[in-house]
C-alpha positions in Angstrom: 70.2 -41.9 169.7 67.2 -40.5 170.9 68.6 -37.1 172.3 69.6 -34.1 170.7 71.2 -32.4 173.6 73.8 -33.9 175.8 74.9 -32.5 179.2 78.3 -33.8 180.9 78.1 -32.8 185.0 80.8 -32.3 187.2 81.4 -34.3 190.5 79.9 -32.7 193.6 78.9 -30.0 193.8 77.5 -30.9 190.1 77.3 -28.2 187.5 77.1 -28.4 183.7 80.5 -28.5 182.8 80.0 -29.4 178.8 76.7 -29.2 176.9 76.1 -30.1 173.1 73.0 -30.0 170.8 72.8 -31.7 167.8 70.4 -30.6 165.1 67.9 -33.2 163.6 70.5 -32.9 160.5 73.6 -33.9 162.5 71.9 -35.9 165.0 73.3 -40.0 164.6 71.3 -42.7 163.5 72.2 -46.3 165.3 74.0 -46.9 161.6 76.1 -44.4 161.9 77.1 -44.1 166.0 79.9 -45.7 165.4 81.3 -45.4 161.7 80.4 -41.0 161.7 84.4 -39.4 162.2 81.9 -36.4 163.7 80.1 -38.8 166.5 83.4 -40.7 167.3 85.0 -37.6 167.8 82.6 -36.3 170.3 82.7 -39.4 171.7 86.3 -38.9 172.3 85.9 -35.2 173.3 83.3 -36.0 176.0 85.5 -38.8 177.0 88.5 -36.4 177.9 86.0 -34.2 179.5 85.3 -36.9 181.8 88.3 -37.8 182.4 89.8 -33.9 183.2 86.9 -33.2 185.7 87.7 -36.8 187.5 91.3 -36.3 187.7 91.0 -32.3 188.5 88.7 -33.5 191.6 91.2 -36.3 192.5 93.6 -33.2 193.0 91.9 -31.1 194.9 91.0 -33.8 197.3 94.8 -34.8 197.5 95.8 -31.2 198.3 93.2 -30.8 200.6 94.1 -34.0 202.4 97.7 -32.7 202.3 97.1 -29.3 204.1 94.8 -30.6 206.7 97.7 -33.1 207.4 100.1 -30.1 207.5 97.9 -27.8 209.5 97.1 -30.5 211.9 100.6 -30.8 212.4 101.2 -27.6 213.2 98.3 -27.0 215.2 99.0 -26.5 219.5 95.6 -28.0 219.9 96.5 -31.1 217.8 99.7 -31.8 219.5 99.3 -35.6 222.1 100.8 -34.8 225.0 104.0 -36.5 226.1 103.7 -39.4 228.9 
């Protein structure tokens, strides 16, 4: 690994929703990426991360959706008019 920082971004607008620096101590070799409890559970942490911001976003859009179906209900301009 040849970074010692690592910056998760959020879905649009992006922003830095996670950031992690390694020191050249801590920092994982290729040997031990995937045997270092400390690596695979960052690896797992940065994972759920992911996971949060996608399924947070997948909300909001479905709410949004929701109320601009509701309001557009509503709405006297929206209406059709009867034949």
């Amino acid at each position: 690994m040849l970074a010692t920082d690592i910056l998760v971004l959020g879905q649009a607008p992006s922003k830095i929703i996670y950031t992690h620096s390694f020191t050249e101590e801590t920092k994982p070799t290729r040997g031990t990426l995937f045997t270092d409890p400390a690596v695979l559970d960052l690896r797992n942490r940065l994972t759920q991360i992911i996971y949060d911001e996608i399924n947070e976003k997948a909300l909001r859009v479905k709410q949004q959706k929701a109320a601009d179906k509701s309001s557009e209900k509503t709405s006297f301009f929206n209406r059709k008019k009867a034949m």
